[in-house]
C-alpha positions as a Python dict, from the first residue, in 0.01 Angstrom:
ca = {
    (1, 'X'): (0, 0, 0),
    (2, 'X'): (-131, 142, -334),
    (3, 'X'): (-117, -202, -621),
    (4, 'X'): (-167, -181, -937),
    (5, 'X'): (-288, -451, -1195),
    (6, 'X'): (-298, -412, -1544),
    (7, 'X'): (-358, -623, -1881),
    (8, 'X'): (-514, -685, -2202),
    (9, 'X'): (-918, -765, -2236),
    (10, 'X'): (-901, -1137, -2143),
    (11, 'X'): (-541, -1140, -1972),
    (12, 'X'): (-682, -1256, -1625),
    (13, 'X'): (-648, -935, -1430),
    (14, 'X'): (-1007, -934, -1308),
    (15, 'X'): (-951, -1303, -1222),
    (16, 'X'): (-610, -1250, -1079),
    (17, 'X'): (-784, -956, -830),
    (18, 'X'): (-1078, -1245, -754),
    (19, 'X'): (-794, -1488, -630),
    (20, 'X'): (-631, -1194, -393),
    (21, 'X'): (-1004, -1100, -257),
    (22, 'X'): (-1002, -1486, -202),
    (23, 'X'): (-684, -1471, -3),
    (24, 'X'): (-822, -1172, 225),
    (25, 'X'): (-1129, -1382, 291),
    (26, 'X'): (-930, -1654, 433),
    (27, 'X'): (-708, -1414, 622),
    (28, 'X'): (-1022, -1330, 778),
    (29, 'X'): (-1138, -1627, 926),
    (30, 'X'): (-812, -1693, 1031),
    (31, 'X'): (-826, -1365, 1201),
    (32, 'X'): (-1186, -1450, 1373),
    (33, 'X'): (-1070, -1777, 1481),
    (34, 'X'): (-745, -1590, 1674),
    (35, 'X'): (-1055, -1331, 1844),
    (36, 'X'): (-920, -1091, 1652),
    (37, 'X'): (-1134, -852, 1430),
    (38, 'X'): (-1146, -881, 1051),
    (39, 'X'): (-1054, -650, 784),
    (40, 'X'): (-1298, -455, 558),
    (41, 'X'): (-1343, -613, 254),
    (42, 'X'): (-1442, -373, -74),
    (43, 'X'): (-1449, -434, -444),
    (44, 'X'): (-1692, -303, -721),
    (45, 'X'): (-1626, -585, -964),
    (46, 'X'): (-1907, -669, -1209),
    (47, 'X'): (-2143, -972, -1045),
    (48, 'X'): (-1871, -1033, -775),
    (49, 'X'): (-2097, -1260, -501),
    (50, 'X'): (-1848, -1320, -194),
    (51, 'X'): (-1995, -1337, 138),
    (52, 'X'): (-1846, -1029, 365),
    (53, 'X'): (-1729, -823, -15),
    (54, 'X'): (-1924, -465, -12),
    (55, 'X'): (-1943, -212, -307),
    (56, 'X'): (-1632, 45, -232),
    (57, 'X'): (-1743, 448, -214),
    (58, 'X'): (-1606, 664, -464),
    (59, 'X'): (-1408, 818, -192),
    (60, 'X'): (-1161, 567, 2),
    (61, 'X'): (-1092, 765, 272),
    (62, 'X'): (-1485, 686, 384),
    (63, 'X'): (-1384, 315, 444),
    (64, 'X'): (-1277, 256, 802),
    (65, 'X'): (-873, 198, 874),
    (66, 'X'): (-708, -80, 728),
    (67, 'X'): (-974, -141, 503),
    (68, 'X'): (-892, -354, 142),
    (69, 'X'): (-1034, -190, -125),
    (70, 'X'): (-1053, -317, -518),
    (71, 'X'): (-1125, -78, -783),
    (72, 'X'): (-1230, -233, -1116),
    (73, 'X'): (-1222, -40, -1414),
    (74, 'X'): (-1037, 236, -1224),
    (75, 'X'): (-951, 404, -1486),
    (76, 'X'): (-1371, 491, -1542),
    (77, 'X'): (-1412, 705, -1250),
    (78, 'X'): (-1362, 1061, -1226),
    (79, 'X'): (-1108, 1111, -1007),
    (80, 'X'): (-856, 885, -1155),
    (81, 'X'): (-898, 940, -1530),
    (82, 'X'): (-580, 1067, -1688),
    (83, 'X'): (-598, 1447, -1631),
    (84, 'X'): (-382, 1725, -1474),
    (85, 'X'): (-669, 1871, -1233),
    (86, 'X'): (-551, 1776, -853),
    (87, 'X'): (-818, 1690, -612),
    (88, 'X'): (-816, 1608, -280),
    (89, 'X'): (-928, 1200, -329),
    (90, 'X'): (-599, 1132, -521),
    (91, 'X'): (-408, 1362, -339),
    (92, 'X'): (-439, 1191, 12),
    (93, 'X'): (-320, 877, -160),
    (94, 'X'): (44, 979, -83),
    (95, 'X'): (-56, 973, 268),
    (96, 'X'): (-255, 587, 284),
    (97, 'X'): (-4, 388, 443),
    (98, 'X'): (-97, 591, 745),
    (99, 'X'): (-441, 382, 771),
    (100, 'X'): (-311, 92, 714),
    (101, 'X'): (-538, 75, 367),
    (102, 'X'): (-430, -173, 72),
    (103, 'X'): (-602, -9, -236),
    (104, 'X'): (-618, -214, -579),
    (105, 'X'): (-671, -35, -875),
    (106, 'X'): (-726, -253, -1193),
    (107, 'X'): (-696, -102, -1577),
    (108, 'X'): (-615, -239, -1933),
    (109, 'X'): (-290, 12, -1906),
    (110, 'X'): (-132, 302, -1694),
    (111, 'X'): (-103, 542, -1933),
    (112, 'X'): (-493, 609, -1883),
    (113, 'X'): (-458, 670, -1521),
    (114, 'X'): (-409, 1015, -1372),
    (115, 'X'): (-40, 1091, -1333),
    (116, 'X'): (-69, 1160, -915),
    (117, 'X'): (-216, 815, -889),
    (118, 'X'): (60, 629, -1082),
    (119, 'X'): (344, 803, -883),
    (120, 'X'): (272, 681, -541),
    (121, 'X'): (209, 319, -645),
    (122, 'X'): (395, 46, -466),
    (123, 'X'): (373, -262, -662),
    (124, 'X'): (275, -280, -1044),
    (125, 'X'): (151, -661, -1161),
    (126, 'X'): (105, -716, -1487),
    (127, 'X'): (-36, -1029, -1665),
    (128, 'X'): (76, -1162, -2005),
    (129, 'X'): (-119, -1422, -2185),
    (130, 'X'): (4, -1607, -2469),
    (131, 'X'): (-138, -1822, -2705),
    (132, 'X'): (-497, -1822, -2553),
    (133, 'X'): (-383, -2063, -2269),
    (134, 'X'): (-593, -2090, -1941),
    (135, 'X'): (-304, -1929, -1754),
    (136, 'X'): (-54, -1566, -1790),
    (137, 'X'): (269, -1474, -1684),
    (138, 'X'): (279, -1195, -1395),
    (139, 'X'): (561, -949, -1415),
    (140, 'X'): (578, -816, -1100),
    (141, 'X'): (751, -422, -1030),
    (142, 'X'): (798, -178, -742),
    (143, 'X'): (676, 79, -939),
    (144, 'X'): (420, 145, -1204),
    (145, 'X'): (557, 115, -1558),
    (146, 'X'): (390, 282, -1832),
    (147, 'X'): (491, 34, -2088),
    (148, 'X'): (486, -320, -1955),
    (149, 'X'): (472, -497, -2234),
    (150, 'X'): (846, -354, -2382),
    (151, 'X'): (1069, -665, -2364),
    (152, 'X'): (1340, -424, -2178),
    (153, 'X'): (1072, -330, -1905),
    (154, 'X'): (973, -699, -1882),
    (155, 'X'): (1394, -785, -1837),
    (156, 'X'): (1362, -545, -1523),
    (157, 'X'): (1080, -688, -1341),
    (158, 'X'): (1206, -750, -998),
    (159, 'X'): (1016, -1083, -1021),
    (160, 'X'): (780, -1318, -1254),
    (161, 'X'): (532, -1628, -1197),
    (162, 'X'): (253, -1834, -1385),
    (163, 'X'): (-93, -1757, -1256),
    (164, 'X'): (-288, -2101, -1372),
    (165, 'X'): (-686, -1949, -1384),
    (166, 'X'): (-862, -2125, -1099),
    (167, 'X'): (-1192, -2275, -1279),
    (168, 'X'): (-1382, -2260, -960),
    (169, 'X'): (-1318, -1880, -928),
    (170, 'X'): (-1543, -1834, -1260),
    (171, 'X'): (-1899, -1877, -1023),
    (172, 'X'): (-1778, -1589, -786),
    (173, 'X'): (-1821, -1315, -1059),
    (174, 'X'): (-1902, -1237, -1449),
    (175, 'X'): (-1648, -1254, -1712),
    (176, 'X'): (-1652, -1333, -2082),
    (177, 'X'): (-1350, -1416, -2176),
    (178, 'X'): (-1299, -1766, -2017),
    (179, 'X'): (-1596, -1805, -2321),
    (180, 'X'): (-1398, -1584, -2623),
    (181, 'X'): (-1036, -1694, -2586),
    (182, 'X'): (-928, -2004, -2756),
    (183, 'X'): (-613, -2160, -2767),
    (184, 'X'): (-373, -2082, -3043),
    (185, 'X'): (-65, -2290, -3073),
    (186, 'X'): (195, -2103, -3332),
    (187, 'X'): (261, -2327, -3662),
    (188, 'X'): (675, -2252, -3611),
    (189, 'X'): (629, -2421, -3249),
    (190, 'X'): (443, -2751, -3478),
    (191, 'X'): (743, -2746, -3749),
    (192, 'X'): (974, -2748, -3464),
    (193, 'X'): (770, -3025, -3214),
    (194, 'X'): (723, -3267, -3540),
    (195, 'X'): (1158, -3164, -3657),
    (196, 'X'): (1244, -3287, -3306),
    (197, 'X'): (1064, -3604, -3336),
    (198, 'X'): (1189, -3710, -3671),
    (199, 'X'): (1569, -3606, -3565),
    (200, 'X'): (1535, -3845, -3257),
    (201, 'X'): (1393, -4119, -3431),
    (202, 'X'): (1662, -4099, -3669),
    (203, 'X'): (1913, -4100, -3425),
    (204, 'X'): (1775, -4334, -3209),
    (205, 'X'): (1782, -4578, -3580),
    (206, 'X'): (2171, -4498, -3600),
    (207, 'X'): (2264, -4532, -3282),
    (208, 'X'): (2049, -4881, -3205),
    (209, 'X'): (1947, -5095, -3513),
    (210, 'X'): (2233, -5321, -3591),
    (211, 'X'): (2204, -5252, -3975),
    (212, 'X'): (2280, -4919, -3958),
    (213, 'X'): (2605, -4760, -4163),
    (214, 'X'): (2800, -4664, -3846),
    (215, 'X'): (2733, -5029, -3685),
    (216, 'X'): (2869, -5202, -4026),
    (217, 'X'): (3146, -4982, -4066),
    (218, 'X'): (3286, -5003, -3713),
    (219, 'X'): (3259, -5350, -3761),
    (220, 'X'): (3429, -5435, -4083),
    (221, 'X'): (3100, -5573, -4251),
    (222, 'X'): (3009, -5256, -4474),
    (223, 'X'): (3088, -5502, -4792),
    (224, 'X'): (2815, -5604, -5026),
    (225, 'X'): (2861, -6020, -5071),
    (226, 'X'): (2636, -5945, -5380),
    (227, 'X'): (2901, -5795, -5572),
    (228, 'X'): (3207, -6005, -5442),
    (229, 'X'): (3400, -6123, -5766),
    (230, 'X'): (3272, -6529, -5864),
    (231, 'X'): (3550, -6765, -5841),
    (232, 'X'): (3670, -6983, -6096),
    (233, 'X'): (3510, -7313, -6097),
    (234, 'X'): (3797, -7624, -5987),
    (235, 'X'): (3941, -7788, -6315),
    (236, 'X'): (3712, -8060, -6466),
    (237, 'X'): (3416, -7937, -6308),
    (238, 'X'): (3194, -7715, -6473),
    (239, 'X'): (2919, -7499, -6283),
    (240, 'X'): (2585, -7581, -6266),
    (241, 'X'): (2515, -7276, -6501),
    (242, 'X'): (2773, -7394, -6777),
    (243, 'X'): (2608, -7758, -6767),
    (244, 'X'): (2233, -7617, -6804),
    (245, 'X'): (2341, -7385, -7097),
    (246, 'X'): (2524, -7577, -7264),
    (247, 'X'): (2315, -7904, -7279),
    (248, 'X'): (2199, -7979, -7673),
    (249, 'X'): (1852, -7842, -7760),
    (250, 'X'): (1812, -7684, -7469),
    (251, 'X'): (1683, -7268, -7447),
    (252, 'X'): (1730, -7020, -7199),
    (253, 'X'): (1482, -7005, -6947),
    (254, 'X'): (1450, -6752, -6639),
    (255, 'X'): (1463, -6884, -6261),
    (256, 'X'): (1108, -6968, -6139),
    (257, 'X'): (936, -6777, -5905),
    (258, 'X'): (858, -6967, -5608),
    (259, 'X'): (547, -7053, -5439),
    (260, 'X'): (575, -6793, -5163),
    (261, 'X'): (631, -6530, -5398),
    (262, 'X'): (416, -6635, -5635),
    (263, 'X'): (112, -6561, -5332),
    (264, 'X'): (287, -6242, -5236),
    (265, 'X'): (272, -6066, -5595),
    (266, 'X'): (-115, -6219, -5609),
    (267, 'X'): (-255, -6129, -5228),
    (268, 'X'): (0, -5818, -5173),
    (269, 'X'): (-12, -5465, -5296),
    (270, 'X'): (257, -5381, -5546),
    (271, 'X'): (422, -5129, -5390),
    (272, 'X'): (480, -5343, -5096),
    (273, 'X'): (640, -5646, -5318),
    (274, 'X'): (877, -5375, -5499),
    (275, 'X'): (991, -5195, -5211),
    (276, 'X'): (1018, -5496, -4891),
    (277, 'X'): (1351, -5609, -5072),
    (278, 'X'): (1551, -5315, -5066),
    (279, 'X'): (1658, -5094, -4732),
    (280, 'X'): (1730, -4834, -4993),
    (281, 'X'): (1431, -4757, -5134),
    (282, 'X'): (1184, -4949, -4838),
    (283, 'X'): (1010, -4648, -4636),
    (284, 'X'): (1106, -4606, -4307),
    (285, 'X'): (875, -4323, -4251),
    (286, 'X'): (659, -4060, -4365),
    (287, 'X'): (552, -3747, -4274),
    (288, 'X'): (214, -3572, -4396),
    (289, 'X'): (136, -3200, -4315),
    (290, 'X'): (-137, -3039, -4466),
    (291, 'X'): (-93, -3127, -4874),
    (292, 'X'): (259, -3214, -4875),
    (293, 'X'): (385, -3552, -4777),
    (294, 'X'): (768, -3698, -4788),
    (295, 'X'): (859, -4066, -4739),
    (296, 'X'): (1240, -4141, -4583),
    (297, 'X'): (1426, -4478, -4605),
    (298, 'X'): (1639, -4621, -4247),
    (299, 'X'): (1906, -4370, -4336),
    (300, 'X'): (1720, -4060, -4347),
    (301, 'X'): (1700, -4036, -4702),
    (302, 'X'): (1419, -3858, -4903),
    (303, 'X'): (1245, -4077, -5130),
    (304, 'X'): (1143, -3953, -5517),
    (305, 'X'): (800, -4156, -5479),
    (306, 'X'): (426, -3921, -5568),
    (307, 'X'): (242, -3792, -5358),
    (308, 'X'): (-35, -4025, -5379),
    (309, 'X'): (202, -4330, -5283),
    (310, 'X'): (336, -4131, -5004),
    (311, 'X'): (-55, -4088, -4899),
    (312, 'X'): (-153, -4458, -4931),
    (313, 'X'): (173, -4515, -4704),
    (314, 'X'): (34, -4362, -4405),
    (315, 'X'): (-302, -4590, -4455),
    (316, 'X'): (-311, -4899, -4144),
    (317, 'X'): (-95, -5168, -4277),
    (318, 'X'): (25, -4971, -4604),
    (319, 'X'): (397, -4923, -4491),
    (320, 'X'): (582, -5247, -4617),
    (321, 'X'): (800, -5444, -4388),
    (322, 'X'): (1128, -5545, -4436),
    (323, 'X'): (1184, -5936, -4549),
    (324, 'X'): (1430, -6171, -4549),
    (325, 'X'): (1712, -6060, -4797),
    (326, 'X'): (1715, -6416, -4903),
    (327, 'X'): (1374, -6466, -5072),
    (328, 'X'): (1335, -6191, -5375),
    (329, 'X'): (1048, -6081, -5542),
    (330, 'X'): (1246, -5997, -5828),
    (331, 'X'): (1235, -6261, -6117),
    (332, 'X'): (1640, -6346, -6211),
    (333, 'X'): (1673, -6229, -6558),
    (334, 'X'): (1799, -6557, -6816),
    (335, 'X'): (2143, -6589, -6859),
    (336, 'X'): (2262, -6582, -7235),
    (337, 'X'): (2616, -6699, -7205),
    (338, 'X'): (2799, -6886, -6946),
    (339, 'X'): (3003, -6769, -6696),
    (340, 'X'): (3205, -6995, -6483),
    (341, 'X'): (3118, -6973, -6125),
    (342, 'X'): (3242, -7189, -5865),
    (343, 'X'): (2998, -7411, -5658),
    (344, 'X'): (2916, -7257, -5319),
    (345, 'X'): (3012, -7409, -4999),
    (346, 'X'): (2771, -7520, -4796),
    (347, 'X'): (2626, -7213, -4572),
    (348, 'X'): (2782, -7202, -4214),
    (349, 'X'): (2542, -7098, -3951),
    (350, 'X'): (2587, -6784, -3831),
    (351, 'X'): (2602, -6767, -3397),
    (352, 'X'): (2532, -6361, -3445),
    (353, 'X'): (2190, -6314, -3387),
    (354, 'X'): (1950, -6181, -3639),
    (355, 'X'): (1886, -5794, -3681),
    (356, 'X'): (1576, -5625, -3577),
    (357, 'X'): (1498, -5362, -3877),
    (358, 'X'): (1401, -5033, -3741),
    (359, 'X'): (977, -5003, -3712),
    (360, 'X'): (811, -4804, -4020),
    (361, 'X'): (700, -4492, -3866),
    (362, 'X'): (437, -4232, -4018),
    (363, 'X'): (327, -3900, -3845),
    (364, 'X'): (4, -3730, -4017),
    (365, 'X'): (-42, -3316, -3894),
    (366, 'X'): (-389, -3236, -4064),
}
C-alpha cells in the first residue's frame, strides 16, 4: 500500500515514521522466530541508525518483493516533485500492491507532490501539534487530502488518535525540533483554568460553611440581633447606662478597650484589626495576575481596597482571620444622653455547634 505522512516542521512526522520502522523491526523478529523470512527494511531518513534499516534506491521497483520502503523528504527527489511530466517510476506505483510493497512517503504537505503520486495513495496521516506539547493529533484518511489542516477535512477523517513522542526514539536518528519547540499554553485557557477555580470555591463556600446567606435564610436566622429594637427597662429600675450618666459630677467616658485588644492593635497589622470583625469587608480571597489584583469577601463580593493592600494580602500570614464576633476592636463611641435599655438576661448556652468560617484563599498567576 502507498501511505502518506504529512505535517508542519516539528509536527512529529519524521518521529511518527521512526515508531512504524520500529514496529516492522519487531514484526521481523517475530517473523525469524516463526522460521519464516523477514521483510526488507528501507528508509533514507537523516542519521537513522537501526540495525537491519538500508538506504532505499531512487527507484523502488529495485527493492526485492514485499519490501518496506520510507521516503523522507519525498517531495526532494526528482521523480516525485510536483510536475506534469509522467515517468515510468511513478507510473508503476498504480501497479505496487502486486509486490506486496508498503511505500511511505513523508512531506510538509501534498500539494508539493506530483499529482500521479497523490492519486493512488491509500492512507493519508497527518499530525497536528498544538501548543508545543511533546505529543500531535493524527488524522487519519483513505485518501490523500490536499488541505488537511481545513477544519471540514479534519471533520471527515475516517479516524483520529494522540501520538505521545517516544523519548527513547530521539537516539535512533537526528532531529531538531525536540530542541526548538517549547510549550505554549494559550492565556484564554489560564483566564478560564483560574475562573473555574474561583467559581468552585465559591460554591463550595455557599453550599458548605454554615454562615452562608442561603444556610441563614433557610433557617430563619438571617436577622441581625445588633439592630433588634432595646426594650424598655421594668418600672423602678433604671439601666445601668441611665445610672452611670446620670450620677452628679460625673463625664462621659468611652468603654475601655480591653487587654486582648489592647495587644492586638500593638503586635497586629492594622489592616488585620480593621477587617477580622466584619464578614463584609474581611477578605476571603484574592486573586493576583500580572499587575492587577482583586480581593473578594465569603460572598463573592469585590472589595474597593488599593492595590497595594490587595498585594500585601497575598504575603504568608497577611490574610486576616475571622474572630469571635464577641470581642471588637472597635472602641464604643460615649454615649451623650441616656437611653433606657433593659438589663439582659443571662446568656443561654447555645447546643448548636460553632461555625467554621470559610479558609482565606489567595491565587498569585505571575
Amino acid at each position: 500500500m502507498l501511505h502518506l505522512i504529512t505535517g508542519t516542521p516539528g509536527s512529529g512526522k519524521t518521529l511518527y515514521a521512526v515508531s512504524l520502522i520500529m514496529r516492522y523491526v519487531k514484526e521481523n523478529e517475530t517473523l525469524l522466530k516463526e522460521g519464516k523470512d523477514p521483510r526488507p527494511i528501507y528508509a533514507d531518513i537523516d542519521g537513522l541508525n537501526i540495525p537491519g534499516v538500508e538506504v532505499p534506491p531512487e527507484d523502488w521497483r529495485e527493492t526485492p518483493e514485499h519490501s518496506v520502503i520510507f521516503y523522507d523528504e519525498i517531495q526532494q527527489r526528482e521523480s516525485y516533485k510536483k510536475h506534469k511530466n509522467d515517468n515510468d517510476i511513478v507510473n508503476a506505483l498504480q501497479v505496487h500492491r502486486h509486490t506486496g510493497h508498503d511505500i511511505y512517503g513523508i512531506t510538509q504537505f501534498p500539494t508539493l507532490l506530483h499529482p500521479n503520486f497523490k492519486a493512488v495513495v491509500g492512507l493519508h496521516y497527518h499530525l497536528h501539534r498544538g501548543w508545543g506539547l511533546s505529543a500531535a493529533t493524527v488524522y487519519q484518511w483513505a485518501y490523500c487530502v490536499d488541505a488537511p489542516n481545513a477544519p471540514s477535512n479534519k471533520r471527515l477523517a475516517e479516524h483520529s488518535f494522540r501520538f505521545s513522542y517516544p523519548k527513547d526514539l530521539y537516539k535512533v536518528y537526528k532531529s531538531a525540533s525536540q530542541h526548538t519547540h517549547k510549550t505554549r499554553i494559550p492565556k484564554k485557557f489560564i483566564f478560564i483554568i483560574l475562573f473555574v477555580l474561583v467559581a468552585a470555591y465559591f460554591t463550595y463556600n455557599q453550599l458548605f460553611n454554615k454562615q452562608n446567606f442561603l444556610t441563614q435564610t433557610l433557617s430563619g436566622k438571617t436577622a441581625n440581633p445588633a439592630s433588634a429594637p432595646a426594650s424598655t427597662p421594668a418600672p423602678g429600675k433604671p439601666s445601668s447606662a441611665t445610672a452611670a450618666t446620670s450620677a452628679p459630677g460625673s463625664a462621659p467616658a468611652s468603654t475601655p478597650l480591653s487587654q486582648q485588644q489592647q495587644l492586638d492593635q500593638k503586635y497586629l497589622p492594622s489592616h488585620i484589626v480593621e477587617f477580622s470583625q466584619n464578614d463584609d469587608i474581611r477578605p476571603a480571597s484574592v486573586v493576583a495576575f500580572g499587575t492587577g489584583c482583586t480581593a473578594y469577601n465569603k460572598y463573592g463580593e469585590i472589595l474597593m481596597i488599593d492595590k497595594a493592600l490587595c498585594k500585601k494580602l497575598l504575603k504568608p500570614g497577611m490574610m486576616p482571620k475571622p474572630r469571635n464576633q464577641s470581642d471588637s476592636y472597635i472602641q464604643q463611641t460615649p454615649q451623650t444622653a441616656p437611653a433606657p435599655v433593659s438589663t439582659p438576661a443571662p446568656a443561654q448556652p447555645s447546643s448548636a455547634p460553632a461555625s467554621t468560617p470559610a479558609p482565606a484563599f489567595g491565587i498569585n498567576i505571575k
